[in-house]
C-alpha positions in Angstrom: 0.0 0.0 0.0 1.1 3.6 -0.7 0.0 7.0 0.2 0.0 10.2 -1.2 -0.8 14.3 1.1 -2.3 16.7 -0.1 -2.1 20.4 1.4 -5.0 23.2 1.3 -5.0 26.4 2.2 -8.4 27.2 2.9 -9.6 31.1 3.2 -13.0 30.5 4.7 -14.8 33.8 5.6 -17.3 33.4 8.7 -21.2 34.2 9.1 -19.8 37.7 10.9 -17.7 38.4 7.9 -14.3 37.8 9.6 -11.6 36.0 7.8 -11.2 32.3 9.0 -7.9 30.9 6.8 -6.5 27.0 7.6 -4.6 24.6 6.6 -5.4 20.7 5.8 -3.7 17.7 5.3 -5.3 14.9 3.9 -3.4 11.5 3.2 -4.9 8.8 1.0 -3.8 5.3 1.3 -3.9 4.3 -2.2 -5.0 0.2 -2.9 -2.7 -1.7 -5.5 -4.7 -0.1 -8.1 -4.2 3.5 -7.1 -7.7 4.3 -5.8 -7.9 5.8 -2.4 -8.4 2.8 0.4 -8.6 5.0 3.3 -8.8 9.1 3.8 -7.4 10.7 6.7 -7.8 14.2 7.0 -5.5 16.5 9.2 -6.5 20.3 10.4 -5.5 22.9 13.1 -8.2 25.3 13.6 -6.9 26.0 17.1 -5.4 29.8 15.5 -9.3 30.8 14.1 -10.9 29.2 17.4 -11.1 32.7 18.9 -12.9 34.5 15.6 -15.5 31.0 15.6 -16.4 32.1 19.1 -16.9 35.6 18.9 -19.7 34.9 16.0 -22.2 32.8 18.9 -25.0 34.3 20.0 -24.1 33.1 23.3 -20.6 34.7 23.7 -19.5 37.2 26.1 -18.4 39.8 22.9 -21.9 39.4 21.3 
């Protein structure tokens, strides 16, 4: 079995109109035939965490 990554940059804008980029991994394990056996995908939206909260109705900022 192989694998193969693949890298995103997402620039995701949220419901309050403030910019919410991240970055992705995902790694396909590939079958003997090339097609994608198993998908894992790999993110860090700790960095944005703090603009996600400040769009609930139920936070302290609101």
């Amino acid at each position: 079995m192989s694998s193969v990554a693949f890298w995103f940059d997402f620039d995701w804008t949220l419901a309050s109109g403030e910019p919410a980029p991240f970055s992705v991994v995902d790694v396909a394990e590939l079958d003997d035939a090339g097609r994608i056996e198993r998908l894992t995908i790999v993110y860090d939206t700790a960095p944005i965490r703090g603009a996600f909260d400040r769009q609930r109705p139920d936070a302290p900022d609101a």
